[in-house]
DOSELUM-608301 format. One record per residue (C-alpha): x, y, z. Coordinates in steps of 0.25 Angstrom, whole numbers, padded with zeros to 4 digits, always signed. Layout:
BEGIN
XYZ...
***
This chain:
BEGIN
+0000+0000+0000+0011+0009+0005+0019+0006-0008+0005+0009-0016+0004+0023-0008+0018+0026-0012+0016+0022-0028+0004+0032-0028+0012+0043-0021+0023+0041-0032+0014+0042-0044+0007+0055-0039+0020+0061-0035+0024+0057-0050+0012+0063-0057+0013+0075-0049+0029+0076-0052+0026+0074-0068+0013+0084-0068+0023+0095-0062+0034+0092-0071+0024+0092-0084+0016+0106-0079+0031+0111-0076+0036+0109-0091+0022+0112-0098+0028+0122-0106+0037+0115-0112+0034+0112-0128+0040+0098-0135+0046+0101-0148+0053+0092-0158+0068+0091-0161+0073+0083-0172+0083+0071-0168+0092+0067-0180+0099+0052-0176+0105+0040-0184+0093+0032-0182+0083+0043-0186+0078+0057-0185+0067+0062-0176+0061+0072-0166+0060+0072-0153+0052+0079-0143+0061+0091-0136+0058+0104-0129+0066+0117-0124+0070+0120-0113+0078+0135-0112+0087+0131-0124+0089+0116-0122+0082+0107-0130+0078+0094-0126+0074+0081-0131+0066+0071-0129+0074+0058-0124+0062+0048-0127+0062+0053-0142+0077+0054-0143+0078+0040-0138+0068+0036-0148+0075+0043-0159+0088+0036-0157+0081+0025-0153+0088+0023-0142+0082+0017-0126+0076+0026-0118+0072+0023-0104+0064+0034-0094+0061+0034-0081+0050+0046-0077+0051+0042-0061+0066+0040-0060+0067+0052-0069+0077+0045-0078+0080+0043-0093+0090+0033-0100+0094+0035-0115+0100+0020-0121+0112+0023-0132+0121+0013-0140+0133+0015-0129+0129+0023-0118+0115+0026-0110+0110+0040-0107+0102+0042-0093+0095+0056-0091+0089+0060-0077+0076+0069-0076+0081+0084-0073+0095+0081-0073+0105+0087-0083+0114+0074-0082+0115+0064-0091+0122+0049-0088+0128+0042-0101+0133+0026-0096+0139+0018-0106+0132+0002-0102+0144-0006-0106+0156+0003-0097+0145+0008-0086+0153+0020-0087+0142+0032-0087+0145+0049-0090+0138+0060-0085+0131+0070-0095+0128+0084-0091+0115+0091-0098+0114+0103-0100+0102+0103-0095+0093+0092-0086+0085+0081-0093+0069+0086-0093+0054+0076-0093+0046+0084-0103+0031+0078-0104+0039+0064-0098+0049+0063-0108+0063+0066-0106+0070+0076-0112+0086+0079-0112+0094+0092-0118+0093+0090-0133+0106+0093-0138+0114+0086-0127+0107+0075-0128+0108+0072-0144+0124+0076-0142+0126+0066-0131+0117+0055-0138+0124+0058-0150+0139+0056-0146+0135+0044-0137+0126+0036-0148+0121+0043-0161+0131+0051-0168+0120+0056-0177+0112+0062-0169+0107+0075-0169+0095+0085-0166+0087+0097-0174+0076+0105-0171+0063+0103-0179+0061+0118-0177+0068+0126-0186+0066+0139-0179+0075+0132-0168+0089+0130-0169+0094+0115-0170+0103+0110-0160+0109+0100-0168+0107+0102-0182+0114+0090-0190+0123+0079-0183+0136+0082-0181+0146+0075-0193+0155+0064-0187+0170+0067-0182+0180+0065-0195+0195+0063-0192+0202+0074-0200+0216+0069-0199+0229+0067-0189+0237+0074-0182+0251+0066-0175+0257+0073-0163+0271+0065-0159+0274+0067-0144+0287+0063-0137+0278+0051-0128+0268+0047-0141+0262+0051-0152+0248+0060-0152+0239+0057-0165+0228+0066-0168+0215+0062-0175+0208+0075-0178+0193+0074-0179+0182+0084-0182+0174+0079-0170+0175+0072-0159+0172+0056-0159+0161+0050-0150+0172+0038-0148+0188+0034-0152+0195+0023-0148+0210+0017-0151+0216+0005-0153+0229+0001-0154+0235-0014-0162+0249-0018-0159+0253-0004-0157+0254+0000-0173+0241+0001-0176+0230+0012-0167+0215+0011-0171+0207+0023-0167+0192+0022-0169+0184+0035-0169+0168+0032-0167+0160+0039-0178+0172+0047-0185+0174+0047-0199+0186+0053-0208+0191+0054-0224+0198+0040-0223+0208+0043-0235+0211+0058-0231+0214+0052-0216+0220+0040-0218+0236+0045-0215+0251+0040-0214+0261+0048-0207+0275+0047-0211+0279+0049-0196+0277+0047-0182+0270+0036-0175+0259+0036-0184+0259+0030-0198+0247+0029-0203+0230+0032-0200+0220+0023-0207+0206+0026-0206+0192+0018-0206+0181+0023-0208+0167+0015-0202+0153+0019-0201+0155+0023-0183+0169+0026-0183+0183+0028-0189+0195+0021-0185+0210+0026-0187+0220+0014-0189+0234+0022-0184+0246+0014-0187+0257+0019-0180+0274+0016-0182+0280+0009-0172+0271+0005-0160+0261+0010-0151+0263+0007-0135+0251+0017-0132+0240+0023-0139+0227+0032-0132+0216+0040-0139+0209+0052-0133+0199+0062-0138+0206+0077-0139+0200+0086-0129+0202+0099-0138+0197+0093-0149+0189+0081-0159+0201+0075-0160+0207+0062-0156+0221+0059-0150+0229+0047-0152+0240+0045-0143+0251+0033-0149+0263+0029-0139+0273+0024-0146+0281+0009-0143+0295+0015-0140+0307+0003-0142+0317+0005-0133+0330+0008-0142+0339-0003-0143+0353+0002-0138+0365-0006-0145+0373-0014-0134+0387-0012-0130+0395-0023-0130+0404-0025-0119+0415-0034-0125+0421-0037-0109+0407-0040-0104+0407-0051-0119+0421-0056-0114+0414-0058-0101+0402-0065-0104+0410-0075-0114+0422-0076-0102+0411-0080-0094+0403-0089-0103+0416-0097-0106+0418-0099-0091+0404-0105-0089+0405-0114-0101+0419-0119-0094+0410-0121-0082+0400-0128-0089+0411-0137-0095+0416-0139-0082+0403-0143-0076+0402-0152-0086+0415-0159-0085+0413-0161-0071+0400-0167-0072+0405-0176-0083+0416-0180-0073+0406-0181-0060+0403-0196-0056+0388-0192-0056+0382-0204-0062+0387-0219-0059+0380-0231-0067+0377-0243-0057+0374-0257-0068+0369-0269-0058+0373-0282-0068+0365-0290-0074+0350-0290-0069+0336-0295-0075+0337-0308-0083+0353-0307-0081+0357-0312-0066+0371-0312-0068+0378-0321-0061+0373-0329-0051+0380-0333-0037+0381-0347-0030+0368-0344-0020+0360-0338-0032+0363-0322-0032+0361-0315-0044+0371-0307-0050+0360-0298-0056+0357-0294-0040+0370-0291-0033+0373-0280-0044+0359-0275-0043+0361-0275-0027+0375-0267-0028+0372-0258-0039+0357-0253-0031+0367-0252-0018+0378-0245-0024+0367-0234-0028+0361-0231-0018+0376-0229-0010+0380-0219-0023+0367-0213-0022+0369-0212-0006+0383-0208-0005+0386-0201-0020+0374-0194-0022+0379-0185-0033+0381-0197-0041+0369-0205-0049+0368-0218-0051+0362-0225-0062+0357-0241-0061+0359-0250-0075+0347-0258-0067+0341-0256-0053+0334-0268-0054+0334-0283-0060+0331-0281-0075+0342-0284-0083+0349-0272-0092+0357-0275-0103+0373-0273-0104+0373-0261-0113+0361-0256-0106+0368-0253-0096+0380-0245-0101+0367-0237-0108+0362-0235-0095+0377-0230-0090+0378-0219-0101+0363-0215-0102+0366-0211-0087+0379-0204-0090+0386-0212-0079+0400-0209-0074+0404-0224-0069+0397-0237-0073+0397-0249-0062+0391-0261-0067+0391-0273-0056+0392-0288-0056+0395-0299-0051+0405-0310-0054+0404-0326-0054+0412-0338-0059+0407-0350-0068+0409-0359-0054+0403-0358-0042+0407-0357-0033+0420-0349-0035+0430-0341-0026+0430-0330-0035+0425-0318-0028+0428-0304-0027+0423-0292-0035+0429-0289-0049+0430-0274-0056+0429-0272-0069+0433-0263-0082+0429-0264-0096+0441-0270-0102+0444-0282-0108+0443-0292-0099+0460-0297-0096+0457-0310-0089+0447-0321-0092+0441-0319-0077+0437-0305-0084+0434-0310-0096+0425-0321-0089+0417-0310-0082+0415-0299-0092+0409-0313-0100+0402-0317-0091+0396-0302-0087+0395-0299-0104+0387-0312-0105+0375-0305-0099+0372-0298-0115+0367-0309-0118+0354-0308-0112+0351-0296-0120+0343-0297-0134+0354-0294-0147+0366-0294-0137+0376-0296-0148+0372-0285-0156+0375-0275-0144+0387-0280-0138+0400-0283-0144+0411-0295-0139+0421-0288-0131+0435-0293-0138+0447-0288-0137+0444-0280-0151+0430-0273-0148+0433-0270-0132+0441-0257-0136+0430-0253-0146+0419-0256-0135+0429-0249-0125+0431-0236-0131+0420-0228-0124+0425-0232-0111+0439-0227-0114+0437-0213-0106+0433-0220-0095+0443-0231-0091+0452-0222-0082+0438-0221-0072+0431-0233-0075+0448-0240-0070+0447-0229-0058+0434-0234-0053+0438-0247-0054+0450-0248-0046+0441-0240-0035+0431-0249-0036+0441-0260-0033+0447-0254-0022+0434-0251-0015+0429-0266-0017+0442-0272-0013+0441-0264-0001+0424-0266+0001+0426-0282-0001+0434-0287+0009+0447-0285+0004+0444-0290-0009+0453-0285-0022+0451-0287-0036+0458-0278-0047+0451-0271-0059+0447-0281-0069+0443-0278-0085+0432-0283-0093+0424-0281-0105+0411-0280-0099+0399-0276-0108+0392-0268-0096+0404-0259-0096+0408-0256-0109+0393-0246-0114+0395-0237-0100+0403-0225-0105+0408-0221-0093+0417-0227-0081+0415-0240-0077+0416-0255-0069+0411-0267-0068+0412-0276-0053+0409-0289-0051+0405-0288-0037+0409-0302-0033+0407-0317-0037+0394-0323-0036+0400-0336-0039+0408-0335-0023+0399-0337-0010+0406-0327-0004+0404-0315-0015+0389-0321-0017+0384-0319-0002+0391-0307-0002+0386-0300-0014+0371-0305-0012+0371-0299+0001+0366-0283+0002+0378-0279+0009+0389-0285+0002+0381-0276-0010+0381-0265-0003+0397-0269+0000+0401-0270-0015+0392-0257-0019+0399-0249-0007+0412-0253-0012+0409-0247-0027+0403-0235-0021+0417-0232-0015+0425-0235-0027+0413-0224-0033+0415-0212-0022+0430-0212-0024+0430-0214-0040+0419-0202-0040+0430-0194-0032+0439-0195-0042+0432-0196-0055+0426-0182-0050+0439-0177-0046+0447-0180-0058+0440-0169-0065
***
């Protein structure tokens, strides 16, 4: 009810407010004034006030065909263009222009307050029509349908027209001048790999042949003009390169300024050379490469990499002792032993395995396996036995790869080479080692007989000394296992299987761990000194 009450309060009050505002402008008279636009031409109802004439905005928008919205209560008018909005307030000379897409809005002043004439909303004619006119319809224009009064816009204004360039070269850039003959609604510039500046004048025309220009000069080669149907762009091709480029409308006049910052190289200055600081630099470039040479000598020369070979293994016991012990498994034992004591007590030093476990690897194999590993000293373990058994042969043997000088030696290395024939095309691979082909077979092992004797006669002393007293002199042989590792080496037979004694001794883990001990000895010192020869 309350809410009924305050309706019909509201009404009245409105009624009353419209009856005083009509009776307050009864004298005022509605005239035509002709509205000349690029959809069509018509008149719109207008009146005078003083010397302002006004326009109806109800038959503007209609004319231009343009939205039109109005709000009697709230006292407000909005006008819909292509890119902005116009909102006119009742009695308020202040018009607000927004743009939709920014958001962005300007304040217009009037030079005098929007009027409601008979309902209808009416705004200072000419202001109107010129605001209207830069922002939507550059066509437009306005005339009175009554020659007696004089015409406020008579015809629409021509279209600004480039008339040529102007080129001002400062110290900091370059200022180029497009000269128009008005000002344009809207300019903008862009600029593609820094020789090429587009500038885009909305709604400008110009003589395309007369403007079209090169300059022999300057930054600025060349304009290009194109001409379109809404605006006129200038293709400015410029020497050189463009770092910075802004565009700005000349406050003093219609013209536009182009402002082009130039890419400045930095000049190239011719080096001095300094003929001591050359001598130095290949002085000290000669010394590195000495180092390096040095550094690689040294590390040719470090016993870094020692080759274990367990003999026999797989398919392949070897020979087998009085109580059934396997060959195959007391080098295996040893060579797993010594290891891990090099691995322990020489950690600088890596050691390589021909096998680490029971499969059988063949002869040459395993002087492959050598080299591939770059090893600097070659160990391959046995052990011997005798055609009878039992036998009071026992002790341990060293041997070098050379031709065997008693039959005892011959008998082994025989007996030790034999193994080749439990691989596939064997006598294909390996040659007889007679007294004729063992110097050819021998060659690559020339360079290492000083070290592969020296280790030799260390390892002997060191067993001698490990095995109770035992002594056996270095022995030669032509052993294949020997003869494919390039590099120092030695073959030991550590004791007879075919002797009770050598047997129990060799099967059990310490008399291993006893033969592998006495090698590493002979190893530590012959490191020593094969490291400090150089």
């Amino acid at each position: 009810m309350k809410i009924l009450m305050g309706l019909k309060y509201f009404l009245v009050l409105l009624l009353v407010y419209v009856s005083f505002d009509s009776q307050l402008h009864a004298q005022r008279q509605l005239t035509s004034l002709r509205i000349v636009s690029s959809k069509q031409t018509a008149n719109a109802r207008s009146f005078q006030e003083d010397e302002t004439k006004y326009v109806s905005m109800t038959d503007l928008a209609q004319i231009l065909q343009l939205q039109y919205y109005e709000n009697i209560i709230l006292k407000k008018a909005e006008l819909k263009l292509q890119k902005a909005a116009l909102k006119l307030s009742a009695e308020n000379a202040f018009v607000v222009q927004t743009n939709p897409e920014t958001k962005k809005y300007n304040v217009i002043q009037l030079p005098l307050p929007v009027r409601i004439e008979q309902g209808m909303y009416f705004a200072p004619a000419k202001e109107i029509v010129l605001l209207i006119q830069s922002l939507d319809d550059p066509l437009l224009a306005m005339s009175e349908d009554t020659a007696s009064i004089t015409a406020l816009v008579s015809v629409p204004s021509a279209p600004p027209s480039v008339t040529g360039f102007s080129i001002d070269e400062k110290s900091n850039g370059t200022l180029f001048r497009i000269h128009l003959t008005e000002k344009v609604r809207d300019f903008s510039r862009s600029l593609q790999n820094g020789e090429w500046i587009y500038v885009t004048l909305m709604g400008a025309q110009c003589d395309t042949v007369k403007i079209d220009t090169n300059f022999s000069q300057g930054i600025v080669e060349r304009v290009r003009t194109v001409l379109s149907e809404t605006s006129l762009q200038l293709s400015v091709q410029v020497r050189g390169t463009v770092e910075q480029s802004e565009i700005v409308q000349d406050q003093s006049s219609n013209d536009i300024l182009l402002t082009l910052i130039p890419h400045i190289v930095a000049e190239k200055k011719e080096p001095v050379i300094d003929t001591a600081a050359i001598r130095r630099q290949h002085a000290e470039a000669k010394r590195k490469a000495v180092e390096v040479s040095i550094e690689k000598q040294k590390k040719k020369w470090k016993l870094d990499v020692v080759v274990l070979d367990a003999g026999h293994g797989g398919h392949d016991p070897g020979a087998i002792g009085l109580i059934g012990t396997r060959e195959k498994d007391i080098t295996l034992g040893i060579s797993l032993k010594l290891g891990e004591m090099i691995q322990k007590e020489l950690p600088d030093v890596r050691v390589v395995y021909t096998r680490k476990t029971d499969r059988f690897v063949e002869l040459y194999r395993r002087g492959q396996i050598a080299n591939e590993s770059e090893g600097k000293l070659f160990i391959s373990i046995h052990c011997n036995s005798t055609e009878r058994k039992p036998s009071s042969a026992n002790g341990f043997e060293i041997y070098l790869l050379r031709p065997g000088k008693t039959e005892d030696a011959i008998r082994i290395a025989e007996k030790e080479n034999d193994v080749v024939k439990l691989e596939k095309d064997y006598e294909d691979r390996y040659q007889e080692l007679t007294e004729e082909n063992f110097i050819i077979l021998t060659m690559a092992q020339s360079s290492y007989v000083k070290q592969s004797e020296r280790y030799a006669e260390m390892l002997e002393e060191t067993m001698s000394a490990q095995m109770e007293g035992q002594r056996q002199p270095v022995k030669q042989a032509g052993f294949y296992v020997l003869v494919g590792a390039s590099m120092p080496n030695v073959l030991v037979e550590s004791g007879y299987l075919s002797n009770v004694k050598d047997e129990r001794f060799l099967r059990s883990p310490a008399g291993q761990k006893k033969v592998a001990a006495a090698i590493l000895n002979a190893l530590k010192g012959y490191k020593k000194e094969y490291e400090g020869d150089f």
